[in-house]
BASE-400882 format. One record per residue: x, y, z of N, C-alpha, C in turn. Coordinates in steps of 0.001 Angstrom, whole numbers. Example, Ala and Ser with C-alpha at 12.3 -4.5 7.8 and 13.67 -1.06 7.14 Angstrom:
<atoms>
+---------+---------+---------+---------+---------+---------+---------+---------+---------+
!     n_u !     n_v !     n_w !    ca_u !    ca_v !    ca_w !     c_u !     c_v !     c_w !
+---------+---------+---------+---------+---------+---------+---------+---------+---------+
!   13190 !   -5690 !    7800 !   12300 !   -4500 !    7800 !   13200 !   -3300 !    7800 !
!   12850 !   -2250 !    7080 !   13670 !   -1060 !    7140 !   12900 !      30 !    7870 !
+---------+---------+---------+---------+---------+---------+---------+---------+---------+
</atoms>
This chain:
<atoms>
+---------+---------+---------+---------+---------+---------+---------+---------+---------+
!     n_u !     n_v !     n_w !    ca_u !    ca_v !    ca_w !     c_u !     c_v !     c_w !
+---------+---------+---------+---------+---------+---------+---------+---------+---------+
!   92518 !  -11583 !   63493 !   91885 !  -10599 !   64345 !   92348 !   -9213 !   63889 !
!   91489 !   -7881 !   64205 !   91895 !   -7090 !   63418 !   92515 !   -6457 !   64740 !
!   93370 !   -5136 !   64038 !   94139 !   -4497 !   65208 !   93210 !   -3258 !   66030 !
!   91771 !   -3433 !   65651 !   90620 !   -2793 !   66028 !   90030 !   -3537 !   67472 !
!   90034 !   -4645 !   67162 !   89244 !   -5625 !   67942 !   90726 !   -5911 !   69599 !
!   91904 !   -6481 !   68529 !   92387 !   -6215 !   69407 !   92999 !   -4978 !   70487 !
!   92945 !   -3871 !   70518 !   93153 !   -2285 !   70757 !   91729 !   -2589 !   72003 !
!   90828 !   -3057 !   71365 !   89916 !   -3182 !   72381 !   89663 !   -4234 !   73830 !
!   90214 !   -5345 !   73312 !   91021 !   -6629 !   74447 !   91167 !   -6320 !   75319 !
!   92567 !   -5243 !   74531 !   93586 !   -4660 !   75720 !   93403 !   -3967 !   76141 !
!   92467 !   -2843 !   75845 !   92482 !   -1613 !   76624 !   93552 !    -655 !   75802 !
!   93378 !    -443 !   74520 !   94794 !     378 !   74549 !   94344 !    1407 !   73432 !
!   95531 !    1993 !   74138 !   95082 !    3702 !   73548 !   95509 !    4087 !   71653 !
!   94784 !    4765 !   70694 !   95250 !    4981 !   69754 !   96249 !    6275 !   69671 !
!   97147 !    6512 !   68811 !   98049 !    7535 !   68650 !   97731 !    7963 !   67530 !
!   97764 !    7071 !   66315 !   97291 !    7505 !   64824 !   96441 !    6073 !   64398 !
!   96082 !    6645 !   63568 !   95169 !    5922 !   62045 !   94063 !    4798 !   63113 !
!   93144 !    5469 !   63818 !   92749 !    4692 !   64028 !   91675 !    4176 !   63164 !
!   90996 !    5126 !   62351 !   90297 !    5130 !   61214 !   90415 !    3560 !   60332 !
!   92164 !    3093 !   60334 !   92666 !    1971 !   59654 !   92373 !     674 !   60515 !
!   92264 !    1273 !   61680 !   92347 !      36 !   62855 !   91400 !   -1263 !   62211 !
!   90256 !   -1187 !   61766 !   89237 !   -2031 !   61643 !   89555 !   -3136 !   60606 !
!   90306 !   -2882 !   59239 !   90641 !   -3086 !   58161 !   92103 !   -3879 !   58484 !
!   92982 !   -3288 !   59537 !   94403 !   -4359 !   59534 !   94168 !   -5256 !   60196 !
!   94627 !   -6458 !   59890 !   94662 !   -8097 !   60518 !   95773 !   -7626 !   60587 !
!   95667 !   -8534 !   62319 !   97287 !   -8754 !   63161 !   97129 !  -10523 !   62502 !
!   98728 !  -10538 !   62472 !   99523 !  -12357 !   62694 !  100164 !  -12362 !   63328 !
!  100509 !  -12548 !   64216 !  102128 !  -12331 !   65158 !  102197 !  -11501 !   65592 !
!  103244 !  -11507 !   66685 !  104196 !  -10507 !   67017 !  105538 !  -10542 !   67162 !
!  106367 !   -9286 !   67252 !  107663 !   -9384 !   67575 !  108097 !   -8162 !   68746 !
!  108741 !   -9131 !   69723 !  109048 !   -7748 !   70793 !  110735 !   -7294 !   70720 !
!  110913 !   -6031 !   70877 !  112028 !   -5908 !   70664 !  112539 !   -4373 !   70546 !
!  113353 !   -3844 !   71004 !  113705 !   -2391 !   71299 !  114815 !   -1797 !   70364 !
!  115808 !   -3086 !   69869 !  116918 !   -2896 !   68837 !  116288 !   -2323 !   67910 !
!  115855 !    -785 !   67079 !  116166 !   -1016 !   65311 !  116473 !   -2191 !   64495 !
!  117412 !   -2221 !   64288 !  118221 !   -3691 !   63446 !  117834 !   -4721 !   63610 !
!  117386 !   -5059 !   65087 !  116947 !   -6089 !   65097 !  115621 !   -6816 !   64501 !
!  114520 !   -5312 !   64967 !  113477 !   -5670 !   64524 !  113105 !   -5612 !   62804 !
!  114423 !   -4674 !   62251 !  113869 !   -4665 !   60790 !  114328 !   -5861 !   60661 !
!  114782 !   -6953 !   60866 !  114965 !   -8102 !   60465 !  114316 !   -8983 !   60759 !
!  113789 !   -8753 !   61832 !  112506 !  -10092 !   62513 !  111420 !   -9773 !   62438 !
!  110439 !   -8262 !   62504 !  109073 !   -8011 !   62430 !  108843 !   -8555 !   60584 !
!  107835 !   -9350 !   60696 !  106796 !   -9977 !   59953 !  106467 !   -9245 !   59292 !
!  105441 !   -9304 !   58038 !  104351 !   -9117 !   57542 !  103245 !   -9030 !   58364 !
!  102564 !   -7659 !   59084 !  101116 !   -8207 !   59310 !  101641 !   -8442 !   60719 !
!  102352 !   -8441 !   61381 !  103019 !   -8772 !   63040 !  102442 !   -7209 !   63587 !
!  102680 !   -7591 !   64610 !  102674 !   -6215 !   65966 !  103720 !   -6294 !   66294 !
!  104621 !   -5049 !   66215 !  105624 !   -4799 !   66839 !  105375 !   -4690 !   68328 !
!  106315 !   -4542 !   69175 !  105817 !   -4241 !   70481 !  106954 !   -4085 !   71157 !
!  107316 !   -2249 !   71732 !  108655 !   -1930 !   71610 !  108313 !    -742 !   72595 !
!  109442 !     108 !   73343 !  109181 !     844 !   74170 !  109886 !    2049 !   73393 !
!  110142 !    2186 !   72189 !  110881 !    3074 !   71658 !  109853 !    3857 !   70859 !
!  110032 !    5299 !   71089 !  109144 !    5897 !   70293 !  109700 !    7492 !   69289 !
!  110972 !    6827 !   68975 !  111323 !    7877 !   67553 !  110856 !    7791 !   66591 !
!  111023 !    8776 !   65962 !  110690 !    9003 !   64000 !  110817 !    7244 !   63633 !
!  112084 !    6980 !   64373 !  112384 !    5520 !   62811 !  111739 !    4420 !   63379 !
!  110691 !    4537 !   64395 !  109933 !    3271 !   64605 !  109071 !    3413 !   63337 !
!  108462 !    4161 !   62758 !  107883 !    4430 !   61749 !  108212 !    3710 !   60691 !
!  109397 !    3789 !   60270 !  110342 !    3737 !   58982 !  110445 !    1912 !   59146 !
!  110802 !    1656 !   60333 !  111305 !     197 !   60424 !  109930 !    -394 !   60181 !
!  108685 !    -162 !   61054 !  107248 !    -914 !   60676 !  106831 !    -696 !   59455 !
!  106977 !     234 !   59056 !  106711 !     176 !   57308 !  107093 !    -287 !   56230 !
!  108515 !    -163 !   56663 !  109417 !   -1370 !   55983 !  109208 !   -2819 !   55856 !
!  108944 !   -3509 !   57340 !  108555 !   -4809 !   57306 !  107020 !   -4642 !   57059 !
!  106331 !   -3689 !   56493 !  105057 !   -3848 !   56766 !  103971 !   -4893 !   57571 !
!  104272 !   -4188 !   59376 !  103947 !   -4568 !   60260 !  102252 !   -3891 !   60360 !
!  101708 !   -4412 !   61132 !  100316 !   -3945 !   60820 !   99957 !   -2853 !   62190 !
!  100645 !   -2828 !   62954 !  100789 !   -1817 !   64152 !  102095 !   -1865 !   64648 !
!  102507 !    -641 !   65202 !  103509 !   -1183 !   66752 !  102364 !    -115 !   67785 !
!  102796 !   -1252 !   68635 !  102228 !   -1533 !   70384 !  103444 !    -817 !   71293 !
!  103378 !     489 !   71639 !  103980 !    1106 !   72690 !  103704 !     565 !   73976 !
!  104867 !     -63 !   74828 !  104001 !    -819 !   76337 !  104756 !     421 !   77130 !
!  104499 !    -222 !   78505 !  105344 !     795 !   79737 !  104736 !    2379 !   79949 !
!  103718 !    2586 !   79306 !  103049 !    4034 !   79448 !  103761 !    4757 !   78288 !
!  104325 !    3867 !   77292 !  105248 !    5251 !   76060 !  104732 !    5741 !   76006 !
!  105312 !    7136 !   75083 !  103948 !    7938 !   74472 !  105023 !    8388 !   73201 !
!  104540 !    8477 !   71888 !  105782 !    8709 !   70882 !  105330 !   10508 !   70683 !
!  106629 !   11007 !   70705 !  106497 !   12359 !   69533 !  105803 !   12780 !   69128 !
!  105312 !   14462 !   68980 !  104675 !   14858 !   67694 !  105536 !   14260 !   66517 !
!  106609 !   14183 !   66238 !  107079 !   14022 !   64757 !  107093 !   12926 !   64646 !
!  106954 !   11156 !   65432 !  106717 !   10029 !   64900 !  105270 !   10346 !   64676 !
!  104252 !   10676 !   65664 !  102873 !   10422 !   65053 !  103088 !   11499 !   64126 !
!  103172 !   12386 !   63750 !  102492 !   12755 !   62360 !  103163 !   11971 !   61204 !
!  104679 !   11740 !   61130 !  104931 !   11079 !   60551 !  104372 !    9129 !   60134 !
!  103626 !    8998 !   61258 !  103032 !    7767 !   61173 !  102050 !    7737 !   60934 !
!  100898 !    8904 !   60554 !  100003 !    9543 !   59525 !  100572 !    9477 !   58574 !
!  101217 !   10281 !   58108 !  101858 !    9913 !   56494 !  101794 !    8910 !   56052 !
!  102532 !    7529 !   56867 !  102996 !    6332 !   55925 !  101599 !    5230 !   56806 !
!  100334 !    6214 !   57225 !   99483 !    5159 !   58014 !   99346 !    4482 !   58246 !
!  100661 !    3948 !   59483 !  101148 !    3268 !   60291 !  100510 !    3801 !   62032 !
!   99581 !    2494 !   62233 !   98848 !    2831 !   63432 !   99619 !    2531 !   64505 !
!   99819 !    3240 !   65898 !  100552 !    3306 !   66698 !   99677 !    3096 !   68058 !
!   99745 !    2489 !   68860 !   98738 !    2032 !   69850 !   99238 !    2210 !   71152 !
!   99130 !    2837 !   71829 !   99802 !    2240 !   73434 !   98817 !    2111 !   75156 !
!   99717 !    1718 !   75435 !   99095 !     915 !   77197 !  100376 !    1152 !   78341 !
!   99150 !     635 !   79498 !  100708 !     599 !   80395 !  101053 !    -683 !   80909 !
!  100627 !   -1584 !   79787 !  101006 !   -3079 !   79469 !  102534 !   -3099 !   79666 !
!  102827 !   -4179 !   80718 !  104836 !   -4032 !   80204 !  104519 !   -4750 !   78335 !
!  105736 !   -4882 !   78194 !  105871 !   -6072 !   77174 !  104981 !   -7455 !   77182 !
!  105809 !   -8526 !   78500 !  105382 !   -9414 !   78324 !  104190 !   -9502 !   78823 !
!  103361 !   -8859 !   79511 !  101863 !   -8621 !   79833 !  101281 !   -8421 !   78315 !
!  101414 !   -7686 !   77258 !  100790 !   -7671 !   76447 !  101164 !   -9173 !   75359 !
!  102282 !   -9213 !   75788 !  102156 !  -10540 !   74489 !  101738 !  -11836 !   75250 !
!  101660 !  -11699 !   76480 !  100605 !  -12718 !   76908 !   99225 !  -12944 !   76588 !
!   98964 !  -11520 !   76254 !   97176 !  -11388 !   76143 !   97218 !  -11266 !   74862 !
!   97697 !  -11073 !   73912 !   97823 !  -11401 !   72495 !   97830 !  -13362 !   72483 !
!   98772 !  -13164 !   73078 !   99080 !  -15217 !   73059 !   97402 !  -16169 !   73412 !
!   96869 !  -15445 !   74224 !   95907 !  -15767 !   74951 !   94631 !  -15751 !   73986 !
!   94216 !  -14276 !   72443 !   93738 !  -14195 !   71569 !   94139 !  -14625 !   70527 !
!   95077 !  -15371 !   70468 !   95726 !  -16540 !   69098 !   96603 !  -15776 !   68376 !
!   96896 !  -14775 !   68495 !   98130 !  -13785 !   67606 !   99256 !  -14595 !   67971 !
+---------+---------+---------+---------+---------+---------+---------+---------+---------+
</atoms>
């Protein structure tokens, strides 16, 4: 499923690249608020899905080349993560999904 189709499921808002939205396939997800943690567990191609919205959410999803992170709880990230998440066009999505509300409805669309 792409992270276009899903953005639309949910109801959820774009921050950057939505332009890319249509073109990335989601596989998975990983929820999780640690840094460290998640550069070690977000996937290939996963949705992050994290309430943190600094510069290095950027850095960590790009790294694992994750195919979005999913801001829940009403986040809203930075001017300097979104522009910076233009740069490395890394699409950033959010809702006022908690967490496990959204990875239910992901679970529910086969991600």
């Amino acid at each position: 499923m792409t992270v276009s189709e899903i953005a639309k499921e949910l109801n959820l808002k774009f921050f950057t690249c939505e332009d890319l939205a249509a073109q990335k396939e989601a596989k998975g997800c990983y929820i999780g608020d640690l840094l460290s943690f998640a550069m070690s567990k977000v996937e290939m191609n996963n949705i992050w899905i994290t309430i943190q919205t600094n510069v290095n959410i950027v850095a960590v999803a790009t790294l694992a080349e994750a195919s979005c992170i999913l801001l829940t709880d009403g986040c809203v990230p930075d001017k300097l993560t979104i522009e910076r998440a233009e740069e490395q066009e890394m699409i950033i999505l959010g809702g006022d999904l908690t967490a496990y509300e959204a990875a239910s409805k992901l679970s529910q669309l086969g991600i």
